[in-house]
Every structure is written in structure tokens, then in C-alpha cells.
C-alpha positions in Angstrom: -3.7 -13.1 55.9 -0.5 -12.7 53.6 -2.0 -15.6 51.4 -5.4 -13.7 51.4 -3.7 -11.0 50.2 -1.5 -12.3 47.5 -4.6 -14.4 46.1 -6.6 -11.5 45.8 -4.1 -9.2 44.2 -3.9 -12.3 41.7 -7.0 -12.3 41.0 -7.4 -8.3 40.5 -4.6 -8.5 38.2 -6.7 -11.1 36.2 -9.8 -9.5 36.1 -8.5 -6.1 35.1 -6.6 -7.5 32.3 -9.4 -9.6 31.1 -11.7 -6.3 31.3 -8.7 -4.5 29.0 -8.7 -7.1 26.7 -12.6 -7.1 26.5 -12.3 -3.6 25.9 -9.9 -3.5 23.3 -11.8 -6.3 21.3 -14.9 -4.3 21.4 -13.0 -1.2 20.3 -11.9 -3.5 17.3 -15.3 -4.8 16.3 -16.5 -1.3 16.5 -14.1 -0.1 14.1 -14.7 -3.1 11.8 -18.7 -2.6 11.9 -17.8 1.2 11.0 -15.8 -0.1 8.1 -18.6 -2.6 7.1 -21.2 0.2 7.7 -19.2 2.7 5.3 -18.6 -0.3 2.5 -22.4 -0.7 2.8 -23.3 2.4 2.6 -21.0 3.1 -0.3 -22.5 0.5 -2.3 -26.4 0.9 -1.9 -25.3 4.5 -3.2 -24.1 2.8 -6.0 -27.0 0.3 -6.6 -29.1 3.7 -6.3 -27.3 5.8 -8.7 -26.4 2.7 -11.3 -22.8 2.6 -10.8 -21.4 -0.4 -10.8 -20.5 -1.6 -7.2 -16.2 -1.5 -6.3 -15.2 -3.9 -3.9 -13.3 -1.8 -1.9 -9.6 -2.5 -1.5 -6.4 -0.9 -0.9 -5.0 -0.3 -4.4 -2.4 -2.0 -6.2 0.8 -2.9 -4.7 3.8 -4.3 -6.3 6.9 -4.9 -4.6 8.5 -4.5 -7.6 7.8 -1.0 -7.7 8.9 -0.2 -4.0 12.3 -1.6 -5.3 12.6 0.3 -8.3 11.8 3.8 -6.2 14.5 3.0 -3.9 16.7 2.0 -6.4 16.2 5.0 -8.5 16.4 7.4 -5.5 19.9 5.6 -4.9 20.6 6.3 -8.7 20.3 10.1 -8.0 22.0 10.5 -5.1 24.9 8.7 -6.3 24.5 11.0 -9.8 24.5 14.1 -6.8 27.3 13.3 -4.6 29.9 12.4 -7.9 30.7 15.6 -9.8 30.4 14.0 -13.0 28.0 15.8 -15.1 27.1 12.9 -17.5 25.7 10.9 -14.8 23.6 13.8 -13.6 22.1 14.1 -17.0 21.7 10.5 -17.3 19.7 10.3 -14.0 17.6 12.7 -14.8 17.2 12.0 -18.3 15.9 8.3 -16.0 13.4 10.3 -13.8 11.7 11.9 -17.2 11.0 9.0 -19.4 9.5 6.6 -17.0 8.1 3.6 -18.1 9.8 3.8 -21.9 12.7 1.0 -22.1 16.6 2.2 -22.3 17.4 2.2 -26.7 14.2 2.0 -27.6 14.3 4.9 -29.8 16.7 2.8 -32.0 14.2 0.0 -33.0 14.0 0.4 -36.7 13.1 -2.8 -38.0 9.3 -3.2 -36.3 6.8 -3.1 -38.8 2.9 -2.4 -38.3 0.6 -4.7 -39.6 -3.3 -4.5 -39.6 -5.1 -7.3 -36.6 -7.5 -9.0 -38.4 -10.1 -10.9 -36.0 -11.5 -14.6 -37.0 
């Protein structure tokens, strides 16, 4: 009877766990038809309006730029904690001209010439 028992309870276990696992799956494919549904939808809105159709993705992302933020935001909080006022300025003179290169201002020998295509 004990080994009755145990075997059972075995097999229980498996059959429940398979039955979550089903479950879970089906909950994934659901989502992923919802997703495929919307990205469908989305575009035969565009085919109807005459927009062109965006493949849909996440965005950029550059791990580059999830450096620089942290490195910046260490930048100001060492500029906070010291008491010197010209690294304050400087870090926040940093935050304001984003994307313009340090001495750029001081390029004086840069002509402009006209493009001419052939």
C-alpha cells in the first residue's frame, strides 16, 4: 500500500506540473498572438491610410549611452559633495551643451567650401 501511495503521489506531482507548464506556455502564445494581432493591425492601418509600414521595434539602444549617463550622474555628484565651486560650474556647464565636443568653440582655422556633386 506504501508503494501505492508513493507512486501515485509521483505521479500527481507530474501531472500537475506538466498541466502548469501547459498553462504557462499557452499564457505565452496568447500574449505573443496579442502582440502579432496589434503589429497587424497597426500596419493594415497604415497600408489603409498610405503610411509607410514601421517594423515595430524597441528603439535605439546604445550601451554607450547608458555609460555616459552613469558616468555623467557620477560627474555631478562628485561636483556636489566637493565644495569647490569651479567644478560645480563645470558640471553643469557639461549637462547644458550636450552633444557639442569640449574646445570646440576655439576651432578657427575650418573653412566652408561649396559640395559640388559629379
Amino acid at each position: 500500500m506504501n508503494d501505492f501511495a508513493t507512486t501515485a503521489t509521483r505521479w500527481a506531482v507530474r501531472i500537475v506540473l506538466m498541466l502548469v507548464g501547459l498553462v504557462f506556455f499557452m499564457c505565452l502564445m496568447a500574449v505573443a498572438c496579442l502582440i502579432a494581432l496589434a503589429w497587424g493591425a497597426r500596419a493594415l492601418w497604415a497600408k489603409l491610410t498610405g503610411q509607410p509600414i514601421v517594423p515595430m521595434s524597441m528603439g535605439a539602444m546604445s550601451p554607450f549611452a547608458g555609460w555616459q549617463t552613469v558616468y555623467r550622474s557620477g560627474a555631478e555628484w562628485m561636483a556636489q559633495s566637493s565644495g569647490n565651486a569651479q567644478t560645480k560650474d563645470d558640471a553643469r556647464e557639461g549637462r547644458s551643451r550636450r552633444g557639442v565636443l569640449p574646445g570646440a568653440g576655439d576651432v578657427t582655422d575650418v573653412q566652408p567650401r561649396e559640395v559640388h556633386e559629379s
